[in-house]
N, C-alpha and C positions, 0 to 999 in steps of 0.2 A: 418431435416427440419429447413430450418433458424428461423421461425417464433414459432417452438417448442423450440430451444435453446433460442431464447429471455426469451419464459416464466421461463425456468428451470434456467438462470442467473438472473433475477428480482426476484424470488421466494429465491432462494439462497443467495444474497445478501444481502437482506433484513434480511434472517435467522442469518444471519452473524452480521449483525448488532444490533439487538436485544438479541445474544446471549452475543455480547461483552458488550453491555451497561447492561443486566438484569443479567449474570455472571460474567465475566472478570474482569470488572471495581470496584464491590464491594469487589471480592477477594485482586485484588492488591492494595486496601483501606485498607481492613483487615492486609494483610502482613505488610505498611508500619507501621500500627500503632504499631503493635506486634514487627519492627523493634527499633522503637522511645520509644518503653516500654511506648505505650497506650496515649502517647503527641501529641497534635496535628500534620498533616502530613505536609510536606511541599509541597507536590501535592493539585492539586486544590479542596478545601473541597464539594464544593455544585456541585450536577449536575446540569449542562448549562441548559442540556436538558431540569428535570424535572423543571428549573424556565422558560420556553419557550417552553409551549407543543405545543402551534399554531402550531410557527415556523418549531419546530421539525416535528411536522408529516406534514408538508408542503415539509419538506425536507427529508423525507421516501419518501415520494410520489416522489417527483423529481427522488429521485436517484433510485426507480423502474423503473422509465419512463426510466431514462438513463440506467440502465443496462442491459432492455429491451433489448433497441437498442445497446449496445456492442453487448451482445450475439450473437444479430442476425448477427452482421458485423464478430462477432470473426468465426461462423457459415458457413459465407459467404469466410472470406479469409483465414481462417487458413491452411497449405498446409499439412495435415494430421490431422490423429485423436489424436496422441498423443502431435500435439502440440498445436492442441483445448483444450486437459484436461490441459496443463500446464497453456494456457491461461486462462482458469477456475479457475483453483488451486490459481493464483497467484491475482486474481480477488478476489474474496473469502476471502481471507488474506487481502487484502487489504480495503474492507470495514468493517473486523473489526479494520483494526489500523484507519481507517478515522474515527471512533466513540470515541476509549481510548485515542485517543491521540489529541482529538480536548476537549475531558472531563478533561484527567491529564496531559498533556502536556509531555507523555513519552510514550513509542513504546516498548511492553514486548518481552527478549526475545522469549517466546514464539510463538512468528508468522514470526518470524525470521527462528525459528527450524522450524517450519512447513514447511516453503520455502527449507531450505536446504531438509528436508525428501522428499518434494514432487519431487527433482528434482532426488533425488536418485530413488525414485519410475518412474519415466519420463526415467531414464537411463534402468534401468532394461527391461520396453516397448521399449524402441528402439533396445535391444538387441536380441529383437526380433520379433519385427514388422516392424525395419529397419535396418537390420543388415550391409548395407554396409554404412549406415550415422551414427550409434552410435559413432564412435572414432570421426568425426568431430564434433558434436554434444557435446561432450566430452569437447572438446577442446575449442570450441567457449566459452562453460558456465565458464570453468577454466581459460579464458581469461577475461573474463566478471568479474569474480568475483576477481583476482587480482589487473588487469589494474581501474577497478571500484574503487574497495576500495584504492588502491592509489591516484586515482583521487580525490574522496572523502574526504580522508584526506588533500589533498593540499585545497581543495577546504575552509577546516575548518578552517586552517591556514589562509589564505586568509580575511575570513569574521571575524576573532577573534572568533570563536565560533559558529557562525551563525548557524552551522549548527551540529547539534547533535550528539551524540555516537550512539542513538538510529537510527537515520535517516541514517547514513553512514551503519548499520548495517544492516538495513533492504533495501535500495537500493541493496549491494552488494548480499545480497543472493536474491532479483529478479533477478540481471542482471545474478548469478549462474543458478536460473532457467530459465529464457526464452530467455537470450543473450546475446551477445553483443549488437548488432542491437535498439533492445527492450529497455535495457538498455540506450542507448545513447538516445534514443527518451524520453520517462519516465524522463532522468533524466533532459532534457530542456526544454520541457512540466512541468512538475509539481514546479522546480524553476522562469520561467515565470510566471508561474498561480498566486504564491505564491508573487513575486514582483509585481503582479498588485493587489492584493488583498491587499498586506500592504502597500501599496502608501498614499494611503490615511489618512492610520492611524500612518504612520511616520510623517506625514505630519502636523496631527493636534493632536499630542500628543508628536512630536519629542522624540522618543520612538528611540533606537539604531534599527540595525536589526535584532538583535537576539531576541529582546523583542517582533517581530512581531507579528506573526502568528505562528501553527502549520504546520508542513511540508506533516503530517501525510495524511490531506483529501484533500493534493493537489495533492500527488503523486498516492493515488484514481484516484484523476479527468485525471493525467496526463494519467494513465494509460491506462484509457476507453477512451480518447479520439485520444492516440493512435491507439487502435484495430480500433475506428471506421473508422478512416483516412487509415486503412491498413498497418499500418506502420510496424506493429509487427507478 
């Protein structure tokens, strides 16, 4: 039922989210200091969040209300079960990098690995809930995940940096999991999003473009707003 998977992706996102900022985010605080032998980090010291609680839970709220409505769309179009859970999977992952990486300005590999794991766990189900689409399936993600991260890479080149080790690393293993297709949408979506939101701030702080924003809680936004347009 579309309107039960709303719930179970607003419920889970938000878990997601709260798990990165109340775990995640102090451990790889902890590691850097233990890297720097206890020196100050050069990731962002203070949480955003905890100096902006309004905000913040204004903006849980929002992004319940949005994931709500993914769910229910991913619900609505996904053309199988197995690639509702990928859309899930990759959902998931995605609001906690939209948390760590809007607090420290970096993308652990760790949600990166999860993406590649979950796609492996996505292949396995097709090999047997869809056995004459698993090698296409296959093949789309290993095209996705090449052709992507080369794209990527020109793409960094391009901007002098603009754009992250972390951010090419974690687009490339979504477009491994959910596509090509998915991919290409995600990755115009969430760089749009990301050039309208630092317009402003290039503008009245003449800030380079890498100095923007984080790419982390656009490629969130890009995502869901993908599912909901059907794109994906």
């Amino acid at each position: 039922m579309p309107f039960a998977s709303g719930i179970v992706w607003m419920i889970g996102s938000i878990g997601a989210m709260y798990w990165s900022y109340r775990y995640e985010i102090p451990l790889l605080k902890r590691r850097e200091q233990e890297c720097t032998g206890g020196t100050e980090t050069p990731i962002r010291g203070d949480f955003l969040i905890a100096r902006h609680e309004r905000a913040a839970l204004l903006a849980l709220i929002l992004c319940g209300l949005f994931s709500a409505a993914v769910g229910y769309a991913a619900q609505k179009f996904a053309l199988s079960p197995v690639a509702y859970l990928k859309l899930l999977a990759a959902y998931l992952v995605l609001s906690g990098v939209a948390v760590v990486d809007w607090e420290l300005l970096l993308i652990p590999n760790s949600f990166v690995v999860t993406l590649m794991a979950a796609r492996g766990v996505a292949f396995a189900a097709e090999l047997i809930l869809q056995k004459g689409e698993a090698g296409i399936q296959a093949i789309n993600s290993l095209v996705a995940l090449v052709v992507g991260l080369l794209l990527l890479l020109l793409l960094k080149k391009i901007t002098r940096g603009g754009l992250g080790f972390g951010d090419i690393k974690l687009l490339s293993a979504f477009g491994f999991l959910c596509g090509v297709r998915a991919f290409c949408f995600v990755l115009t979506l969430s760089v749009s999003l990301s050039a309208l939101a630092s317009l402003p701030f290039l503008i009245a702080r003449r800030a380079k473009i890498k100095d923007a924003l984080p790419l982390g809680p656009f490629i969130y936004l890009g995502f869901g707003a993908s599912v909901l347009l059907g794109a994906v």
